[in-house]
C-alpha positions as CSV (number, residue, x, y, z in Angstrom):
1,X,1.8,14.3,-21.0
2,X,3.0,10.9,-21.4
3,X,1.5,8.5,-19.1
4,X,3.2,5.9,-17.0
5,X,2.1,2.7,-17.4
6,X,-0.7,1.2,-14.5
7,X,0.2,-2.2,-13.0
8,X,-2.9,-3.9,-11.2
9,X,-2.3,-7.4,-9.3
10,X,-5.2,-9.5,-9.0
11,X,-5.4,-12.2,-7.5
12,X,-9.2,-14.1,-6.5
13,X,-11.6,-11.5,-5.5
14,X,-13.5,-10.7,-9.0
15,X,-15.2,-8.3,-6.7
16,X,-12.8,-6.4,-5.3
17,X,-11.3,-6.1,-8.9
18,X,-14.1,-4.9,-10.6
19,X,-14.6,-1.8,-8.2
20,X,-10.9,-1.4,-8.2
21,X,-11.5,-1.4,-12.3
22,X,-14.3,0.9,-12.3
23,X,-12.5,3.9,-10.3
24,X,-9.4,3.9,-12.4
25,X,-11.7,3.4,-15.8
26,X,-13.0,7.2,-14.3
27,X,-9.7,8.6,-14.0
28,X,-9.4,11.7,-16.6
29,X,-6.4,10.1,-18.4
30,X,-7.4,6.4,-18.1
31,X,-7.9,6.3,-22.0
32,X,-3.9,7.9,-22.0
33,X,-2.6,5.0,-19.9
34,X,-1.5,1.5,-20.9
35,X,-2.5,-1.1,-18.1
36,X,-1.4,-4.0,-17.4
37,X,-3.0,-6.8,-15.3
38,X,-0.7,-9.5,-13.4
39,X,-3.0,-12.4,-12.5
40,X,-1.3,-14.5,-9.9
41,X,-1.9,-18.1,-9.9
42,X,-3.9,-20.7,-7.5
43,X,-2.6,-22.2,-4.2
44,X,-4.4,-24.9,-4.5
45,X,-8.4,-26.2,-6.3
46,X,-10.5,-24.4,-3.8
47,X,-9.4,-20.8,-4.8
48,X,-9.7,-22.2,-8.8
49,X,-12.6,-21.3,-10.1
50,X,-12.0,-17.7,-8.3
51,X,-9.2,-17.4,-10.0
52,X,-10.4,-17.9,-13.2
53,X,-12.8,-15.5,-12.4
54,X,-10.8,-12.9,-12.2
55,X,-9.0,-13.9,-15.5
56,X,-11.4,-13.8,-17.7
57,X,-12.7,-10.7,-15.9
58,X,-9.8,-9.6,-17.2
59,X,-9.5,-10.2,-20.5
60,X,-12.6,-8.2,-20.4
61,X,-11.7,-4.9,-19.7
62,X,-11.4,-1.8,-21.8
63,X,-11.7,1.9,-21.3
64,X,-7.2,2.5,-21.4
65,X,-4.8,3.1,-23.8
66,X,-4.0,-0.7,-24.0
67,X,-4.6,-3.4,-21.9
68,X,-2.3,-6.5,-21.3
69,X,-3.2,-9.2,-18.7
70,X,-0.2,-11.4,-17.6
71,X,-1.7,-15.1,-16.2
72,X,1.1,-16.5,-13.6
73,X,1.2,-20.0,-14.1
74,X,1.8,-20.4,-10.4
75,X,1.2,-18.7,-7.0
76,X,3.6,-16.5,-6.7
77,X,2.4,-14.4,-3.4
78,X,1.3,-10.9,-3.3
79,X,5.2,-10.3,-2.5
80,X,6.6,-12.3,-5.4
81,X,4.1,-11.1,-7.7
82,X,5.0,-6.9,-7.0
83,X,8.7,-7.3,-6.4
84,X,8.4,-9.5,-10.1
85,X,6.0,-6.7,-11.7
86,X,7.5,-3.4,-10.6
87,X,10.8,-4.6,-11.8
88,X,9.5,-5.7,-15.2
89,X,7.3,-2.7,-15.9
90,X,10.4,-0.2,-14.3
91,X,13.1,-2.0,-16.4
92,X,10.9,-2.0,-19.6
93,X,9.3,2.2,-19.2
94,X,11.5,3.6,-16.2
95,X,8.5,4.3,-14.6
96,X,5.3,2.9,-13.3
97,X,2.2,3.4,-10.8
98,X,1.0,0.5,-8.8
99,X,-2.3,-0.3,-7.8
100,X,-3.7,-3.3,-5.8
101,X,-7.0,-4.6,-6.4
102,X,-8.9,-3.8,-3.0
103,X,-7.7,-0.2,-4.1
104,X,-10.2,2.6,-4.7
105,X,-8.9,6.1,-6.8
106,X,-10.0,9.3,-6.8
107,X,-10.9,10.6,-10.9
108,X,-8.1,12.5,-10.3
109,X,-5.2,10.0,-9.6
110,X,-3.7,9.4,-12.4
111,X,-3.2,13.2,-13.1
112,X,-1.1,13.7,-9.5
113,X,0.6,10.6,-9.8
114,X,1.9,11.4,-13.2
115,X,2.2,15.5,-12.6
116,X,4.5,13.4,-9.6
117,X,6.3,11.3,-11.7
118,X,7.1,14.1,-13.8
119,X,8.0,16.4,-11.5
120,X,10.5,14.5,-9.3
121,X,12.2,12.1,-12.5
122,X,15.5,13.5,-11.5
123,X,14.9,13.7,-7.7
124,X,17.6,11.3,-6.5
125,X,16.3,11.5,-2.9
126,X,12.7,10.8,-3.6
127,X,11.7,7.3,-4.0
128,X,8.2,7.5,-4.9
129,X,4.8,9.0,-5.1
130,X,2.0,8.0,-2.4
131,X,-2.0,8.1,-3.6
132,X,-2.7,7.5,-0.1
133,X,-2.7,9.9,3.1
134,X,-3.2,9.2,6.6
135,X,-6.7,10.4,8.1
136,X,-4.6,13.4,10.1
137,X,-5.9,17.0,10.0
138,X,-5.0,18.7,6.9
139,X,-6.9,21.7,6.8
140,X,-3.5,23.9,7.0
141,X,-1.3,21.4,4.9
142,X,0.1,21.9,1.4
143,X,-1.0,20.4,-1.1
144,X,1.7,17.9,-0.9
145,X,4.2,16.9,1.3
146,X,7.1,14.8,2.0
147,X,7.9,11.7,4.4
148,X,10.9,9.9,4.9
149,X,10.4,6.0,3.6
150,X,8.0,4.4,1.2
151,X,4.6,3.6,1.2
152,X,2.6,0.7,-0.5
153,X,-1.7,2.4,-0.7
154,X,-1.6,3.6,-4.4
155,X,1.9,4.4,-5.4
156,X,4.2,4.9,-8.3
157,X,8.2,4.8,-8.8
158,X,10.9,4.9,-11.3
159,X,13.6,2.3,-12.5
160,X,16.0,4.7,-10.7
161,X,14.9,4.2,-7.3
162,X,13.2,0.9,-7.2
163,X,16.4,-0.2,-7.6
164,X,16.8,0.8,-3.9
165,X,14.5,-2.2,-2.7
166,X,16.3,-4.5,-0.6
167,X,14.6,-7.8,-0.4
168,X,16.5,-9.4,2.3
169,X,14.7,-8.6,5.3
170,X,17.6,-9.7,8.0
171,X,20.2,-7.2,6.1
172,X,17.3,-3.8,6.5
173,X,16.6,-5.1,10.3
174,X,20.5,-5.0,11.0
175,X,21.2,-1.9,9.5
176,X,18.5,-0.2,11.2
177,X,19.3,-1.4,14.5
178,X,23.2,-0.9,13.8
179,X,22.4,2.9,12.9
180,X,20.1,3.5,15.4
181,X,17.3,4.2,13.2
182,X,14.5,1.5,14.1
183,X,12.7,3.7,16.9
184,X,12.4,6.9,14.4
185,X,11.6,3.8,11.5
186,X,9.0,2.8,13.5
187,X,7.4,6.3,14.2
188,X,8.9,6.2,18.1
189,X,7.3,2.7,18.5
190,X,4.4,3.1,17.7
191,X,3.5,1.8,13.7
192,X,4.0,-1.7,14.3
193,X,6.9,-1.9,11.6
194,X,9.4,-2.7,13.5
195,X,7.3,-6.3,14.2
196,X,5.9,-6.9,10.5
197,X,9.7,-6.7,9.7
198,X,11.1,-9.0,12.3
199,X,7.7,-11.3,11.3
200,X,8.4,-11.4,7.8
201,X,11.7,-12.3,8.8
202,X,10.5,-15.2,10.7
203,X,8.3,-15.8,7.4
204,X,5.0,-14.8,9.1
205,X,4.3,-12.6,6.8
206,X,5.9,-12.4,2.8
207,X,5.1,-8.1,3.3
208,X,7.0,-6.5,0.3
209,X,6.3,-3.8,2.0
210,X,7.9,-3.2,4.7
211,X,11.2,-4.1,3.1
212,X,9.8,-0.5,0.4
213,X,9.7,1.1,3.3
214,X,12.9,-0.1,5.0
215,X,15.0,0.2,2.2
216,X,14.1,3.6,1.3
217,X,14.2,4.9,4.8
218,X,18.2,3.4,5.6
219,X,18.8,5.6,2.0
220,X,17.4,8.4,3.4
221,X,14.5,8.9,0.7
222,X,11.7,10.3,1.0
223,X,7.9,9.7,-0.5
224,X,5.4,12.5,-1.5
225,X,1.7,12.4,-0.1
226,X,-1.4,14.4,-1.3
227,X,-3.0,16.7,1.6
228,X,-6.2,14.6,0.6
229,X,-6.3,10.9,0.2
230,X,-7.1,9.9,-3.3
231,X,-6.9,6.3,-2.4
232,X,-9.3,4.4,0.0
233,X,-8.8,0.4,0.8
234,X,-11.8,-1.9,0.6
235,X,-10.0,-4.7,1.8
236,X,-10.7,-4.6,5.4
237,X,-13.7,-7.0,5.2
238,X,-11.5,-10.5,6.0
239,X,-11.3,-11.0,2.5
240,X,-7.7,-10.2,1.6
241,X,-4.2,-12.2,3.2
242,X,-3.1,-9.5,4.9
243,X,-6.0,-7.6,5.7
244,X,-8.3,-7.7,9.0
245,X,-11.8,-6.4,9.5
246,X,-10.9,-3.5,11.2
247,X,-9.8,-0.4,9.5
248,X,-8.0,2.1,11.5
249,X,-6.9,4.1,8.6
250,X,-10.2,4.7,7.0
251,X,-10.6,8.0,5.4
252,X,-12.5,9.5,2.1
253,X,-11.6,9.7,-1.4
254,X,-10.1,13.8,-1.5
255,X,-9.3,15.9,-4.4
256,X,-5.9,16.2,-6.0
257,X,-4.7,20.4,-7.1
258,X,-5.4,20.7,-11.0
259,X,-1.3,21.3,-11.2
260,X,0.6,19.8,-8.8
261,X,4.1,22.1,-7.6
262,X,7.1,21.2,-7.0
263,X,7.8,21.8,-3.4
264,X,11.3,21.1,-1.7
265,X,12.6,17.7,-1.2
266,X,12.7,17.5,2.7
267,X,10.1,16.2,5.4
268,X,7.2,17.9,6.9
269,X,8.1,18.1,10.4
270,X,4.8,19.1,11.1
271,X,2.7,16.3,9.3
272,X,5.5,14.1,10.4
273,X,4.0,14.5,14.0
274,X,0.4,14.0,12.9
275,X,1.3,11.0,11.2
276,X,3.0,9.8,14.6
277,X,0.2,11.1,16.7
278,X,-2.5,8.9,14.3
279,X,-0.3,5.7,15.1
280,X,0.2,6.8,18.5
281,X,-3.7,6.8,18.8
282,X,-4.1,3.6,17.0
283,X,-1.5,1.8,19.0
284,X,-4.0,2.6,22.1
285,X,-7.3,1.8,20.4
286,X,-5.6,-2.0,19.7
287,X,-4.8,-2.2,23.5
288,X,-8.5,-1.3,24.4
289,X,-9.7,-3.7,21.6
290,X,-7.6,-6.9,23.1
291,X,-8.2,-6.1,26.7
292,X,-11.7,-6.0,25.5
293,X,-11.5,-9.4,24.1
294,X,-9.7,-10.7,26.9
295,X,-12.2,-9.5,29.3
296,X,-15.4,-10.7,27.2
297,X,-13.1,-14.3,27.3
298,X,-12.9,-14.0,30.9
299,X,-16.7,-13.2,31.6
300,X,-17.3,-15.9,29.0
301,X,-15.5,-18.6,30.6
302,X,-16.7,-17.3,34.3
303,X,-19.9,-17.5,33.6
304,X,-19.4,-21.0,32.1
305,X,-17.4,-22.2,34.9
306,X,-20.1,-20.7,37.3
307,X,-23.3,-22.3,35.1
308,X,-21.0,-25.2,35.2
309,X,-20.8,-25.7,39.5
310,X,-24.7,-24.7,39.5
311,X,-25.7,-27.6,37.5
């Protein structure tokens, strides 16, 4: 087997990278696989000496095929940084896996994401392979499965349908709206992607993404998941941009089949309504958490009103 090529972006946590590191290093065909570290560059002198960190972290690193760090000479963005990357890597080997640096693998990742690679090169309708699987019960689900869209935990693609991405966000919410796809994009309301689109649109968020997902999901493409997660994120500590310190999809490192099948290229109706009922849930745990807040506020500020009149 021929392995695709592993592209890590790193950015300022030299902590986050090294466990990130350290996982993959275990990975069965790490020794097979070239990788290739983007560093992105420093928004400004407090984050410098973190970022320099990480780079010369970097140049430290062994245990692949080959190892190539690429030092941005500015910030590009997580956003900038992928969209660049993924387009380099795809352009230069047709292929490549993509890993984040508050990503955790399985020893067994690079085996399914290549066995996926392989298997689905000439798949037209599939855009990409998923490390990642929603904490949904499994215990009757195939080793694999399909879902319509793209996902962003742990993935890999090919030149062929990266070339999908649409990185105008105002064209995807249009064309969603205009073919009356948003509520089924957006899991019947309920996975918040719907708002991260029209945010990044406002520029509230720079979420490459959601514009994956979107422009997959108007092509009608779809993205293979393990039954068992072979990714976990670390990130939900307040370290990362986009990450807060509460993780509703937390979950355990799984195990990936020893030989990956081919299976069908259509959705899994039936995992498709887990994966709605887990953001259906999740949608009402965030309501109980902010009325929680807001109720704490309001016996906060009563009770400072009323110490307030009894002084």
């Amino acid at each position: 087997m021929e392995c695709a090529p592993v592209i890590l972006f790193v950015f300022n946590r030299p902590m986050h990278m090294a466990r990130t590191v350290a996982a993959l290093q275990a990975n069965e065909l790490a020794e097979q696989t070239p990788l290739f570290i983007f560093c992105d560059g420093q928004r400004n002198e407090k984050e410098a000496e973190r970022v320099r960190q990480v780079r010369e972290q970097a140049k430290t690193v062994t245990g692949f095929k080959s190892v190539t760090v690429v030092e941005r000479e500015k910030n590009y963005g997580l956003a900038g940084s992928i969209i660049d990357g993924v387009g380099r890597l795809c352009e230069q080997y047709g292929r490549v896996i993509v890993v984040e640096d508050d990503l955790i693998t399985s020893p067994d990742f690079l085996r399914y994401m290549n066995q996926g690679l392989d298997l689905y090169a000439d798949e037209q309708r599939v855009a990409s392979i998923h490390g990642y699987a929603y904490p949904v019960a499994n215990d009757d689900a195939p080793d694999s499965y399909f879902l319509r869209g793209a996902d962003c935990w742990g993935w890999a693609t090919w030149a062929r349908a990266w070339k999908h991405f649409e990185p105008d966000g105002t064209k995807l919410l249009k064309a969603l709206k205009e073919r009356r796809l948003a509520r089924s994009f957006d899991y019947e309301g309920n996975a918040f992607f719907l708002p991260m689109l029209r945010d990044q649109i406002k520029g509230k968020n720079q979420s490459w993404a959601i514009r994956w997902h979107a422009s997959a999901y108007l092509d009608d493409m779809l993205t293979l998941y393990p039954r068992q997660s072979l990714v976990v994120n670390s990130g939900f500590d307040g370290s990362g941009a986009h990450c807060s310190d509460v993780d509703y999809y937390a979950g355990s490192l799984g195990h990936a089949p020893k030989k990956l099948k081919k299976i069908p290229v259509e959705v899994n109706e039936q995992m498709r309504l887990r994966v709605l009922g887990f953001f259906a849930e999740m949608r009402r745990q965030r309501k109980n958490d902010f009325y929680k807040i807001v109720f704490s506020a309001g016996v906060r500020r009563i009770r400072k009103v009323v110490g307030f009149a009894a002084s």
